[in-house]
C-alpha positions as CSV (number, residue, x, y, z in Angstrom):
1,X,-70.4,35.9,13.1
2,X,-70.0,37.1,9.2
3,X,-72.9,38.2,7.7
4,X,-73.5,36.0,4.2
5,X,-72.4,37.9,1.1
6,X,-70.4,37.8,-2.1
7,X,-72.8,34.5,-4.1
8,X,-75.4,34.9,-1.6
9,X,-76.2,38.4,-2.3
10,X,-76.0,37.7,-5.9
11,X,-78.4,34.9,-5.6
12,X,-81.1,37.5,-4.0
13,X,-80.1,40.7,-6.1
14,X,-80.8,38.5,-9.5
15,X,-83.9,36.8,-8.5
16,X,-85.0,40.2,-7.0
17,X,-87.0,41.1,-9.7
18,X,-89.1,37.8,-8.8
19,X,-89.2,38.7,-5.6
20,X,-90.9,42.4,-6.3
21,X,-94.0,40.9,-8.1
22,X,-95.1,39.5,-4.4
23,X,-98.5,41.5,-3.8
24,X,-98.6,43.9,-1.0
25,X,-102.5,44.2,0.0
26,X,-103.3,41.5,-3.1
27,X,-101.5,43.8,-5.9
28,X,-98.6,43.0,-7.8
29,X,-96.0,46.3,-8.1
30,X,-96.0,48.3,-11.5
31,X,-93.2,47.4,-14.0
32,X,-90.7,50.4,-12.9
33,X,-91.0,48.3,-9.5
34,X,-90.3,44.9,-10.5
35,X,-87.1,46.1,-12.4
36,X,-85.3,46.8,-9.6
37,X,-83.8,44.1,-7.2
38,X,-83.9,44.3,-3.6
39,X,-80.4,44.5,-1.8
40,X,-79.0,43.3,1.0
41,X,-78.7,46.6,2.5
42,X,-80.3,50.3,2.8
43,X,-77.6,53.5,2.3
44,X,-77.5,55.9,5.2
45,X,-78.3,55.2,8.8
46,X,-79.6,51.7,9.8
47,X,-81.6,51.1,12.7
48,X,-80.5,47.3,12.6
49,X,-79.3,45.9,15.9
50,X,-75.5,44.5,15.7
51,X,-75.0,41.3,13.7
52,X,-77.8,42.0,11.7
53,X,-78.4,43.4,8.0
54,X,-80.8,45.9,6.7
55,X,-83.4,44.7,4.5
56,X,-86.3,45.4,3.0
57,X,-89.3,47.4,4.0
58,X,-87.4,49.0,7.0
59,X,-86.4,45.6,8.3
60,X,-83.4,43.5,9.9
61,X,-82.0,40.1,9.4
62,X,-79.4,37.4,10.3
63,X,-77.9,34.1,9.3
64,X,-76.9,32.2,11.6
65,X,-73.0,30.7,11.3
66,X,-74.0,27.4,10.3
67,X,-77.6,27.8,8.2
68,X,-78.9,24.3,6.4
69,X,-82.0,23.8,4.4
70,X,-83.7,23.0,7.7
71,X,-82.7,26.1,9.3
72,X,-85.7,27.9,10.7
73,X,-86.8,31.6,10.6
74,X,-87.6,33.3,14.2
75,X,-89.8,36.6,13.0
76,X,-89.2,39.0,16.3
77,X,-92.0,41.8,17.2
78,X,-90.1,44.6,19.6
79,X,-91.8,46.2,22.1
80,X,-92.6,49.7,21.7
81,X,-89.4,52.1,21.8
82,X,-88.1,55.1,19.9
83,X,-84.7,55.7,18.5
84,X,-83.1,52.5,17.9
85,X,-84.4,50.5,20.2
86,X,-83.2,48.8,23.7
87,X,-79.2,47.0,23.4
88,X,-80.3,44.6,26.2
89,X,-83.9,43.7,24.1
90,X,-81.5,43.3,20.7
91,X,-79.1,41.1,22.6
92,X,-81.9,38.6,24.0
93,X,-83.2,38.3,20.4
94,X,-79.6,37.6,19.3
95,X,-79.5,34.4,21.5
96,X,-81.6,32.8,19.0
97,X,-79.0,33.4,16.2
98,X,-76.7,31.3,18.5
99,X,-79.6,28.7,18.7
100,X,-79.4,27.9,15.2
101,X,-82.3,30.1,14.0
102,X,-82.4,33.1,11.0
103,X,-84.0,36.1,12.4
104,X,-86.5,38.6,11.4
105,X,-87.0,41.5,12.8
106,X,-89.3,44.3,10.9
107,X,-90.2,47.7,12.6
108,X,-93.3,48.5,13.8
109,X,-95.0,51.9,12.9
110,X,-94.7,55.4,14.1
111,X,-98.5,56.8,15.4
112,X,-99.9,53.1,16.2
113,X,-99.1,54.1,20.3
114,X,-100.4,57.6,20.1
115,X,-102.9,57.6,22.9
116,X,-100.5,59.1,24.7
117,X,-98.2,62.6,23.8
118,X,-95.0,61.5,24.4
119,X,-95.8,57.9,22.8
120,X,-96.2,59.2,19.2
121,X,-92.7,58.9,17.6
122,X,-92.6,55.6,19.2
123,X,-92.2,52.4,17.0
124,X,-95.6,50.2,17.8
125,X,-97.4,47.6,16.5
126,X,-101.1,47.3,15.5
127,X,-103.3,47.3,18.3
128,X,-106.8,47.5,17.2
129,X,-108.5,44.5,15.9
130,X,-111.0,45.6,14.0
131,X,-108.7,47.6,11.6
132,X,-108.0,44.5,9.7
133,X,-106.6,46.4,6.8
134,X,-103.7,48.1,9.1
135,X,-102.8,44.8,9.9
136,X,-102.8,42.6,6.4
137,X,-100.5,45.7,5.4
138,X,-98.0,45.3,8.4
139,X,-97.4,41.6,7.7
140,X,-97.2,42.2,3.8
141,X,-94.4,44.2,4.4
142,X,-92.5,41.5,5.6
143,X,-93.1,39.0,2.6
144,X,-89.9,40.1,0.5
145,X,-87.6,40.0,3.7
146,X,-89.0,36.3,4.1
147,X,-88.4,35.7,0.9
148,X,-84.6,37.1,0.5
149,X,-83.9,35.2,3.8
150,X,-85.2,32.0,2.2
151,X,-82.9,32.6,-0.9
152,X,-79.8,33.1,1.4
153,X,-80.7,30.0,3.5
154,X,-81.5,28.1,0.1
155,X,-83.8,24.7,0.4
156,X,-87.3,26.1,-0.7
157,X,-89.6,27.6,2.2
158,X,-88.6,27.3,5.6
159,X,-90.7,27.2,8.6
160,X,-91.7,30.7,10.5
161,X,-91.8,31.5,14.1
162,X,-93.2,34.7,16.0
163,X,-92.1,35.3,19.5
164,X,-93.6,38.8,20.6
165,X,-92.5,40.8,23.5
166,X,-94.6,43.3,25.5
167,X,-96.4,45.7,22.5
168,X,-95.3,43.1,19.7
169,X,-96.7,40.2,22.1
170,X,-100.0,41.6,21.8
171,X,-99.8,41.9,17.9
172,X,-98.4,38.6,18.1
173,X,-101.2,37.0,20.4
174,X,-103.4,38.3,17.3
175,X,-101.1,36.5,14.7
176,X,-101.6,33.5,15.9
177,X,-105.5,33.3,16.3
178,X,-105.6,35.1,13.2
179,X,-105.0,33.5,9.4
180,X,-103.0,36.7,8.6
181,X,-99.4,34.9,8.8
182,X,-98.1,31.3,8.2
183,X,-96.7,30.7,11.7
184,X,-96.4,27.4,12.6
185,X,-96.0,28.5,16.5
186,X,-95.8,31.3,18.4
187,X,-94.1,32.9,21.7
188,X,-95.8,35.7,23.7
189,X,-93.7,37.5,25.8
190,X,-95.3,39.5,28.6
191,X,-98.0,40.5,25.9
192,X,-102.1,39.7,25.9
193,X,-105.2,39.4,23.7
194,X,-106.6,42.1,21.3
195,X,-109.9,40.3,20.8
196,X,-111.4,36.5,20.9
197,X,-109.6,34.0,18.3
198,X,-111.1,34.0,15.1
199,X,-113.3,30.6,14.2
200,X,-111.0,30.4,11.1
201,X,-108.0,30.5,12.5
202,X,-106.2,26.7,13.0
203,X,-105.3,26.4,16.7
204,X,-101.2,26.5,16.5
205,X,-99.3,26.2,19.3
206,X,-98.7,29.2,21.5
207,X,-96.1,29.6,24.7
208,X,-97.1,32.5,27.2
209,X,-94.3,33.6,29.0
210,X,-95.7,36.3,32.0
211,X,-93.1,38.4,34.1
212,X,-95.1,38.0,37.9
213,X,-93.2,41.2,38.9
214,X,-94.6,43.6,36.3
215,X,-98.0,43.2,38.1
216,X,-100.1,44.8,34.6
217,X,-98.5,42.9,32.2
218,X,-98.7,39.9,34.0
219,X,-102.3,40.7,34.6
220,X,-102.8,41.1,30.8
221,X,-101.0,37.5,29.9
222,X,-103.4,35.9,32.4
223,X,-106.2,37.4,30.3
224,X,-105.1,36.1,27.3
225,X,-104.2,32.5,29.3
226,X,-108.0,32.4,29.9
227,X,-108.9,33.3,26.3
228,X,-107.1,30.5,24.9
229,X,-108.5,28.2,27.7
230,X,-112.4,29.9,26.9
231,X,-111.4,28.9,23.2
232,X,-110.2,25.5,23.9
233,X,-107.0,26.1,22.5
234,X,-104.3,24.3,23.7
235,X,-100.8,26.6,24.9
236,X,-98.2,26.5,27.5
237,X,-99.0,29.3,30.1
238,X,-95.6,30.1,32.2
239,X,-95.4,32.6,34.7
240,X,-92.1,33.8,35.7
241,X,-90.1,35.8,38.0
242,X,-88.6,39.3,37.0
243,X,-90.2,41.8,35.2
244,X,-91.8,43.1,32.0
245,X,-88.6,43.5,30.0
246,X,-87.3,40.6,27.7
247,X,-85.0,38.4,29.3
248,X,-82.5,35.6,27.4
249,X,-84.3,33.3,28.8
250,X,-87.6,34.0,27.5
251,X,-85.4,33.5,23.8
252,X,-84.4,30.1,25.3
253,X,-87.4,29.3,26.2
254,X,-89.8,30.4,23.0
255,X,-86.6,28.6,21.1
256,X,-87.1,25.7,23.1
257,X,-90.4,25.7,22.2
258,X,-90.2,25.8,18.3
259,X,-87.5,23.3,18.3
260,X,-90.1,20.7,19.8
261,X,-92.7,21.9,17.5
262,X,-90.2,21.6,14.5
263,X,-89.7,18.0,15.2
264,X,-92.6,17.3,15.9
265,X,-92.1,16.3,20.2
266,X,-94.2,19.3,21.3
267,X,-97.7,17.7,22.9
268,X,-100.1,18.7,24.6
269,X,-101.8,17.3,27.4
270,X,-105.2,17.8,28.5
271,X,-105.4,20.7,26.6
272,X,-101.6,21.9,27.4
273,X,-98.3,22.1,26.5
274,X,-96.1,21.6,29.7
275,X,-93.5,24.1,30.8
276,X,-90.3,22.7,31.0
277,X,-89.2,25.3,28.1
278,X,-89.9,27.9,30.5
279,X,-87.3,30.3,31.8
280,X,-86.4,30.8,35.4
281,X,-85.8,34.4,37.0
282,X,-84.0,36.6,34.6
């Protein structure tokens, strides 16, 4: 696949300036900031997985071949991992390039899986709920990606998926019975609940995917299964075989999933979404 460049860069490098006023924590950057445009990529090492492009705010991103105005966005949270990250995770996420979708993917934080030693330089996302601050400043960060990715796909806004995976499955479980991030569904992968769903957030719809051989982090899906169902809110729950680790299928299926949702085919039923988006046995 070839990355977008030539006009499409210049389309985001001269509205970049635009793009810089977005507030980060409800403040708009000083002048100095909004006079520089955001490019398309970072010099020196990138972290970004193959067939995607470094952008802002330690982040990644890809087009897919053929992007319309009604091409969605797929916002990916990794599990926890240090270096660069897994090849096999990168190259599950990169089926839903080949589905049609853009994709996200923004780095978690170094320290936010410290309560172990050797967990420290790992890359995690937030996982306590009452530091509410720690997680409005994690998703800012991801507003001028969002935004350039929009530009390149051109059409106004387009619609925002989450699918989570282990660590990012919890902070994506959050996401979605949060009003921190305009999802319009979301895909928990092997992940579970930080806390009870907030009484403002808007029940969205929400596919659990649990590995039954990975006995604790199927546990830890089941737990947030029975959350949602305490809550009333309406999700797919679909155990699997294999393990903890993402599998392509779990990107077919959370794909799957948003596809329905997108036009508007995905209902539930007595309080469920059925599973025939599920994956089988990695």
């Amino acid at each position: 696949m070839s990355m977008r460049r030539g006009p499409y860069a210049a389309v985001v490098a001269v509205a970049g300036a635009a793009a810089l006023t977005v507030a980060v924590g409800g403040c708009k950057g000083s002048a100095s900031n909004d006079a520089k445009a955001p490019t398309l990529s970072h010099a020196g090492e990138t972290w970004c997985p193959d067939r995607f492009e470094s952008g802002p705010s330690d982040t990644c991103f890809a087009i897919p071949e053929h992007a319309g105005k009604e091409t969605p966005i797929l916002v990916y949270l990794h599990g926890m991992y240090e270096g660069h990250g897994s090849p096999d995770e990168w190259a599950a996420v990169s089926v839903a390039l080949d589905r049609g979708f853009a994709v996200v993917i923004p780095r978690g934080k170094r320290g936010l899986c410290a309560w172990r030693a050797e967990l420290k330089d790992h890359y995690c996302w937030p996982q306590d709920a009452e530091d509410t601050h720690t997680m409005k400043s994690v998703v800012a960060e991801w507003e001028r990606v969002l935004w350039q990715v929009d530009a390149l796909l051109e059409g106004g806004t387009h619609k925002r998926y989450v699918l989570g995976s282990s660590n990012g499955g919890f902070f994506a479980a959050f996401l979605a019975t949060h009003p921190l991030f305009p999802g319009q569904a979301y895909a928990v992968v092997n992940g579970g609940s930080l806390g009870a769903p907030s009484p403002k957030a808007r029940p969205l719809p929400v596919l659990l995917v649990a590995g039954q051989d990975a006995a604790e982090p199927a546990a830890k899906t089941k737990e947030l299964h029975d959350a949602l169902t305490k809550a009333s809110w309406a999700h797919a729950y679909c155990p699997r075989g294999g393990g903890s680790a993402l599998a392509t299928g779990d990107v077919d299926a959370a794909v799957r999933f948003f596809r329905q949702d997108a036009s508007g085919t995905l209902k539930a039923q007595s309080g469920a979404y059925p599973c025939d988006a599920a994956p089988a046995r990695p």
